[in-house]
One Martini backbone bead per residue (centre of mass of N, CA, C, O) as a GRO file, in nm:
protein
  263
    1UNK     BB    1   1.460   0.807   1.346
    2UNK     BB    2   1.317   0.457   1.262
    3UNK     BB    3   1.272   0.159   1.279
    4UNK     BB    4   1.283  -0.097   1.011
    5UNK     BB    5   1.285  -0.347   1.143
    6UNK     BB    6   1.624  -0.433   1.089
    7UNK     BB    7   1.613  -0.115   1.006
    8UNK     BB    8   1.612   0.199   0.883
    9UNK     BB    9   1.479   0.402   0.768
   10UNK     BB   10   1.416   0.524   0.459
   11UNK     BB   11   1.303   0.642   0.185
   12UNK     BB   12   0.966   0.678   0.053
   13UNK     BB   13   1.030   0.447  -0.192
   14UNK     BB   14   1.022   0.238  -0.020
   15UNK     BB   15   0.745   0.215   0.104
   16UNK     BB   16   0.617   0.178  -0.200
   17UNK     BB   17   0.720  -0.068  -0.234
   18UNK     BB   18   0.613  -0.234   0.007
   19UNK     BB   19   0.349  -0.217  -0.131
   20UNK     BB   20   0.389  -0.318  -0.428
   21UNK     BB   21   0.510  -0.621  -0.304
   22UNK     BB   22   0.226  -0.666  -0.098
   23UNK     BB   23   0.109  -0.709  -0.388
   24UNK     BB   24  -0.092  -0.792  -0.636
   25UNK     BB   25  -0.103  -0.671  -0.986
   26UNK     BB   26   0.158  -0.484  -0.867
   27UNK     BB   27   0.343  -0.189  -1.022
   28UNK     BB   28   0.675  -0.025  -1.025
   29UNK     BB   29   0.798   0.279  -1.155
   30UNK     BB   30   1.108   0.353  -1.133
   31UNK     BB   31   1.314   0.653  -1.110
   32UNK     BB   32   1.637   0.606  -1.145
   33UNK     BB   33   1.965   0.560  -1.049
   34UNK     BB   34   2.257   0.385  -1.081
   35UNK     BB   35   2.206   0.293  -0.699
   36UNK     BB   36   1.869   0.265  -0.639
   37UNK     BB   37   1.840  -0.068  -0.605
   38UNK     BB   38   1.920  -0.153  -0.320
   39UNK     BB   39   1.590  -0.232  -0.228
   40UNK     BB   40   1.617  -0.557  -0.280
   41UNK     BB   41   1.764  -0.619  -0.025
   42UNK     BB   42   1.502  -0.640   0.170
   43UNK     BB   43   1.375  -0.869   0.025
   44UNK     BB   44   1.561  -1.117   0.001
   45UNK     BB   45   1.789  -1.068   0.274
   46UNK     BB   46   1.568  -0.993   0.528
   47UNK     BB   47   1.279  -1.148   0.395
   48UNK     BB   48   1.324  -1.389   0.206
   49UNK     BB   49   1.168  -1.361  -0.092
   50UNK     BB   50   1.195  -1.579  -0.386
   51UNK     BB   51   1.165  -1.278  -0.502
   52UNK     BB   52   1.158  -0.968  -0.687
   53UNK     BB   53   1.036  -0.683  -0.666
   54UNK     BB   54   0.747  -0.506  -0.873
   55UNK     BB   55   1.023  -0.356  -1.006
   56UNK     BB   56   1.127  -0.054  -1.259
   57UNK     BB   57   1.401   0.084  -1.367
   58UNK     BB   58   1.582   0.300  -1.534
   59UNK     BB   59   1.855   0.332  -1.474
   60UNK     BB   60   2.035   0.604  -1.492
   61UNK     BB   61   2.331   0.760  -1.625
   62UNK     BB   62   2.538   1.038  -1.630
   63UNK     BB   63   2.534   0.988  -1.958
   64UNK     BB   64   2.203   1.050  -1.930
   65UNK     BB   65   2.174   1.383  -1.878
   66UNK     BB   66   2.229   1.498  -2.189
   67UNK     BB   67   1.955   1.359  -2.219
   68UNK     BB   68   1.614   1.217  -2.238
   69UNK     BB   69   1.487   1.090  -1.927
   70UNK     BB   70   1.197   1.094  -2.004
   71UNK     BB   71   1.218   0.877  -2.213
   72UNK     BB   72   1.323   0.641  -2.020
   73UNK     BB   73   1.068   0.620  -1.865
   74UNK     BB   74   0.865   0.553  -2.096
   75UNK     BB   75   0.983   0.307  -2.182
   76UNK     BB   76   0.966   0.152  -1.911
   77UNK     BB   77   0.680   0.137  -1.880
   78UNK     BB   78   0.607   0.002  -2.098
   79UNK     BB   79   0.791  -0.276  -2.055
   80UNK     BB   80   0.635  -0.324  -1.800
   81UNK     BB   81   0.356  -0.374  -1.935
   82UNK     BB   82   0.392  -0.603  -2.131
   83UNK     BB   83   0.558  -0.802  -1.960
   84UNK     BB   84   0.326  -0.799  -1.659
   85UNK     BB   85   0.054  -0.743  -1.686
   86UNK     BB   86  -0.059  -0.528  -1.514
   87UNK     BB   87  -0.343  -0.391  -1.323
   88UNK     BB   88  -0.152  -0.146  -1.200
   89UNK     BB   89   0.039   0.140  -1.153
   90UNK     BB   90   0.327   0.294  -1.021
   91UNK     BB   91   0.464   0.631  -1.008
   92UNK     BB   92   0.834   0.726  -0.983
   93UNK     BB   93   1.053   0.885  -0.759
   94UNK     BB   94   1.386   0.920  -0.642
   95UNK     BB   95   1.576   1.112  -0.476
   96UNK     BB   96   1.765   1.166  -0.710
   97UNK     BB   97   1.564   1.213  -0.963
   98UNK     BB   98   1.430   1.454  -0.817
   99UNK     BB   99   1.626   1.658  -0.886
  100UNK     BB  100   1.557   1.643  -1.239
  101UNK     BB  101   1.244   1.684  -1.306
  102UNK     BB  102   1.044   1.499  -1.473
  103UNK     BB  103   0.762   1.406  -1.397
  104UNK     BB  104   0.641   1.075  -1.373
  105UNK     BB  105   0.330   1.138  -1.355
  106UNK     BB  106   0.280   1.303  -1.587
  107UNK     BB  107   0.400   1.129  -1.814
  108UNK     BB  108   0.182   0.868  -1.789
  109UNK     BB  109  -0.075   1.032  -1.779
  110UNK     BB  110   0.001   1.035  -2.150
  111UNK     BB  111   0.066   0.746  -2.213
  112UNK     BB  112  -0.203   0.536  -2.263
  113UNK     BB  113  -0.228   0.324  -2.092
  114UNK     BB  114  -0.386  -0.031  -2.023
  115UNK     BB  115  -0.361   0.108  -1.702
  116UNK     BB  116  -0.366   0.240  -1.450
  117UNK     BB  117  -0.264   0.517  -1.279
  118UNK     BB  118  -0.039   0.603  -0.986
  119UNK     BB  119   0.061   0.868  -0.849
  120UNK     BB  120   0.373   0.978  -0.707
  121UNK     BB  121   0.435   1.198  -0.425
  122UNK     BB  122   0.755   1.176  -0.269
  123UNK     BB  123   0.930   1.401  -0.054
  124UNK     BB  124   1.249   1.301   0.018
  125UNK     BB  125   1.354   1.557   0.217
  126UNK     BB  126   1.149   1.514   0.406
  127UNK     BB  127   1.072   1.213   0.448
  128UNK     BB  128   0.978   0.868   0.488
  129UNK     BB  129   0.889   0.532   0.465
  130UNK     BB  130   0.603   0.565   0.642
  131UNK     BB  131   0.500   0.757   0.479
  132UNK     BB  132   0.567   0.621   0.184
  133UNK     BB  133   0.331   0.398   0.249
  134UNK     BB  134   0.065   0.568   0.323
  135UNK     BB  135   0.064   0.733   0.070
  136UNK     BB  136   0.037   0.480  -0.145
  137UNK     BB  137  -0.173   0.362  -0.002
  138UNK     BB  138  -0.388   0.595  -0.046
  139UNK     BB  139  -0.379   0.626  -0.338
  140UNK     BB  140  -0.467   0.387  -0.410
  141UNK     BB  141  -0.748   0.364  -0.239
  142UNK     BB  142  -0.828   0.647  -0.447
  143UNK     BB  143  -0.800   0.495  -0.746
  144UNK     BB  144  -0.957   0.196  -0.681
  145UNK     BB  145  -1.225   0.275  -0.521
  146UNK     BB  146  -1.542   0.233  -0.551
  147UNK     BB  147  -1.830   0.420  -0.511
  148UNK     BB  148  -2.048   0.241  -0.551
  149UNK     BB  149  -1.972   0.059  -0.338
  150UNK     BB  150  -2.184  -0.088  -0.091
  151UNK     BB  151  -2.261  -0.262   0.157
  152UNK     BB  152  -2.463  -0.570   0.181
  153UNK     BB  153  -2.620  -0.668   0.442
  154UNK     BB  154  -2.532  -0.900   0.593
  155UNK     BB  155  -2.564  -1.162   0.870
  156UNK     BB  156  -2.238  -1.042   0.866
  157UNK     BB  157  -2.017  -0.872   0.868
  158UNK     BB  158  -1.788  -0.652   0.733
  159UNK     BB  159  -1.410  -0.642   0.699
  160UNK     BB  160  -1.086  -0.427   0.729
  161UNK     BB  161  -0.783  -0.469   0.674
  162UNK     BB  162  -0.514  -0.229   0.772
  163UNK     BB  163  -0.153  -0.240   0.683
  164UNK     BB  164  -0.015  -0.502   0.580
  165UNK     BB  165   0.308  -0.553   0.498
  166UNK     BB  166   0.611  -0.560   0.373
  167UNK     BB  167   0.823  -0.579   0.573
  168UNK     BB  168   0.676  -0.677   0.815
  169UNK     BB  169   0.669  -0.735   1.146
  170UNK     BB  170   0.462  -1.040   1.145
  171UNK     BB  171   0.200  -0.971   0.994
  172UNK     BB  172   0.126  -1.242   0.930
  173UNK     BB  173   0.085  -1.349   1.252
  174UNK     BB  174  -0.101  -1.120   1.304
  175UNK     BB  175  -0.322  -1.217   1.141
  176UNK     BB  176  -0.409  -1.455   1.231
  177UNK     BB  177  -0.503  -1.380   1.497
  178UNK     BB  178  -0.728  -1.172   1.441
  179UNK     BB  179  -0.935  -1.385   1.256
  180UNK     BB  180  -0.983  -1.562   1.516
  181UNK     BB  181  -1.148  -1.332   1.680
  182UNK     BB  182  -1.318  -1.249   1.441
  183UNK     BB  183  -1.444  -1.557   1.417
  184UNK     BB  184  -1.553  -1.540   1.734
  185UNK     BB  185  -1.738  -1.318   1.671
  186UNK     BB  186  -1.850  -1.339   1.371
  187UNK     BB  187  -1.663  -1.193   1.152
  188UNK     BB  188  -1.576  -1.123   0.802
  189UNK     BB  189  -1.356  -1.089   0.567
  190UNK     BB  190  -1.287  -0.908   0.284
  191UNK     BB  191  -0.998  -0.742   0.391
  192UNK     BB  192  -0.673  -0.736   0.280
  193UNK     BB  193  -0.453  -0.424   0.314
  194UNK     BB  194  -0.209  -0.493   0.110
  195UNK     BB  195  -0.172  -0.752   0.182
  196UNK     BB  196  -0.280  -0.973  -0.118
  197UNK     BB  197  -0.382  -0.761  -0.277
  198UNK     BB  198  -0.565  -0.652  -0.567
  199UNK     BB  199  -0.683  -0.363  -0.763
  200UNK     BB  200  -0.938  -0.498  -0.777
  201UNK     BB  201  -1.032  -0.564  -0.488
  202UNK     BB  202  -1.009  -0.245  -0.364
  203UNK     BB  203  -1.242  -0.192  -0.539
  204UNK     BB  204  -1.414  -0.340  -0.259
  205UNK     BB  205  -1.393  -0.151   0.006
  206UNK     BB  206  -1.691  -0.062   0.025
  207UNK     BB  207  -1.826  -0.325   0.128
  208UNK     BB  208  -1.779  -0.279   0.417
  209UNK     BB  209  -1.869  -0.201   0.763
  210UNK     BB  210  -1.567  -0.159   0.866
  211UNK     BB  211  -1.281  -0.114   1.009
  212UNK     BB  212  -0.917  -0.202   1.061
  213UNK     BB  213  -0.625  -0.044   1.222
  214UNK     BB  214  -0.328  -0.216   1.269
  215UNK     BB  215  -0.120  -0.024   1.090
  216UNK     BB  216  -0.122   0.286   1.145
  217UNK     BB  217   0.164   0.378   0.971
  218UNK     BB  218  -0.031   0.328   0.703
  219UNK     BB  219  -0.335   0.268   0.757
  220UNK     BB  220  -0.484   0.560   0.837
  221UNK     BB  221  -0.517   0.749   0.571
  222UNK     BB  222  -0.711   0.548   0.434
  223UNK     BB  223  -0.929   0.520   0.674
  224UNK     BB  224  -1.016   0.844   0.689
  225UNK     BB  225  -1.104   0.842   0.369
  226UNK     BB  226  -1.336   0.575   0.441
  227UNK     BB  227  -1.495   0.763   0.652
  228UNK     BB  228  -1.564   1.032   0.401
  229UNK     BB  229  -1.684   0.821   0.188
  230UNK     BB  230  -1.823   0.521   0.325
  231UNK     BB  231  -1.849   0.578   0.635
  232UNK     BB  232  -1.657   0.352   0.786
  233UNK     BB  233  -1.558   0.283   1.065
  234UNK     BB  234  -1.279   0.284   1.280
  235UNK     BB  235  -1.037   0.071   1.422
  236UNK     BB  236  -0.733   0.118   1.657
  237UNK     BB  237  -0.666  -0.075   1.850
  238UNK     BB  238  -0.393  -0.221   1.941
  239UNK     BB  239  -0.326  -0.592   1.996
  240UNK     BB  240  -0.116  -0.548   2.214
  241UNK     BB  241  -0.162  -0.810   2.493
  242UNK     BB  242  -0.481  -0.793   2.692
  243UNK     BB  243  -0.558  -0.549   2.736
  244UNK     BB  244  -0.601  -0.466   2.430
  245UNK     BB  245  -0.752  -0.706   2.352
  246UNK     BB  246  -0.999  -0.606   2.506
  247UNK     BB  247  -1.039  -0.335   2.380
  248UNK     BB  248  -1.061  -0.425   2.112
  249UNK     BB  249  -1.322  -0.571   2.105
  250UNK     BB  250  -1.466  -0.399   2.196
  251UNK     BB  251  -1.427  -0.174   1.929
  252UNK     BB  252  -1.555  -0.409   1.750
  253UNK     BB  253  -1.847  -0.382   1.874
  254UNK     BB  254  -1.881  -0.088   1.830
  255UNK     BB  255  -1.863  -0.077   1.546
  256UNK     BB  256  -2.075  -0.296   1.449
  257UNK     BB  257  -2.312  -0.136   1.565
  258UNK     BB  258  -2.252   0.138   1.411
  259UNK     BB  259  -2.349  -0.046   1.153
  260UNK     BB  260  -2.626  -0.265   1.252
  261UNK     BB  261  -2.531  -0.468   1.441
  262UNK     BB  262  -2.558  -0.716   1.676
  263UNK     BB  263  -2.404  -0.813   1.960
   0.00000   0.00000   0.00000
């Protein structure tokens, strides 16, 4: 077990939390037994957060077992589709949940809902939340990502930053300090991806001339899918001290070259 933040890993639908959480435009619909909500206080009291996560529970208890679950389900996600009118939703279920089997992303992509729908399948008894951050991620930019889209070629290269998350340890500070980096370098940012980013941006992430995976534990599953699906070489360097700092630039410079931009 690994710590996240100032807690311990949770199970893998914590992680999915996390994306749906630093995404804009983007809800999560977890079917959950009442006791499995308590992943709110993650983000009001832990983040500090001023609003609670963009998450939708079936919140079913004990004497809801002898009726039709699965139902109870459909009818959260129309509810949460109506109320907030997301950009694309998320389905899944927490480890509780997990147990009765009602198989929330199959549930989904039968009713016809009025935005994508990318199903979560996270083995709760088996993985953690960092696991359930980046199979979330890679989730989302395998179904949300245009595959038409490819590099502008313009005059300075574009870069996607994949990995800052929601209740990630400084990653907003560490964004600031990245950007001054590569704009020092002269390189534009296309993405920032989950954090800030909405289902409509992802589609644009083939635009990109290379990725930068600030944090693997997120986002490296994701920048593997768009090295074989965009070509686009990814840096993994990460730029903590001085010493990894100078690495980091070097590997910046060197994947702008094999994008075809001269250094």
């Amino acid at each position: 077990m690994q710590l996240a933040v100032w807690t311990y890993e949770g199970p893998p639908h914590v992680g999915a939390m996390r994306v749906a959480t630093a995404m804009e435009g983007m809800h999560y619909v977890l079917h959950a037994p009442q006791g499995d909500t308590y992943a709110d206080l993650l983000f009001t009291m832990i983040e500090r957060r001023g609003k609670r996560p963009p998450v939708t529970y079936t919140t079913f208890q004990a004497r809801d077992l002898g009726k039709d679950t699965a139902q109870l389900f459909q009818d959260a996600a129309r509810d949460a589709v109506e109320r907030f009118a997301p950009q694309a939703i998320m389905v899944g279920a927490s480890c509780t949940a997990e147990l009765i089997q009602d198989d929330p992303a199959g549930l989904a992509e039968t009713m016809g809902l009025p935005c994508p729908v990318i199903p979560l399948e996270l083995p709760s008894y088996q993985r953690k939340e960092n696991w359930g951050a980046a199979e979330t991620f890679y989730q989302v930019v395998r179904h949300l990502a245009d595959k038409d889209i490819r590099p502008r070629g313009g005059a300075r290269p574009l870069v996607n930053i994949l990995g800052p998350c929601a209740l990630g340890f400084r990653h907003r500070d560490d964004l600031v300090e990245v950007r001054k980096i590569l704009d020092a370098l002269g390189i534009e940012v296309n993405l920032v991806a989950p954090l800030g980013a909405s289902p409509d941006q992802i589609g644009q992430i083939g635009a990109a001339d290379f990725n930068i995976v600030l944090y693997p534990e997120i986002g490296d599953e994701a920048a593997r899918w768009l090295e074989r699906t965009f070509r686009q070489p990814a840096v993994r360097t990460v730029p903590i001290g001085v010493g990894a700092t100078r690495d980091f630039i070097r590997a910046v410079q060197v994947a702008r070259k094999d994008a075809g931009f001269n250094v």
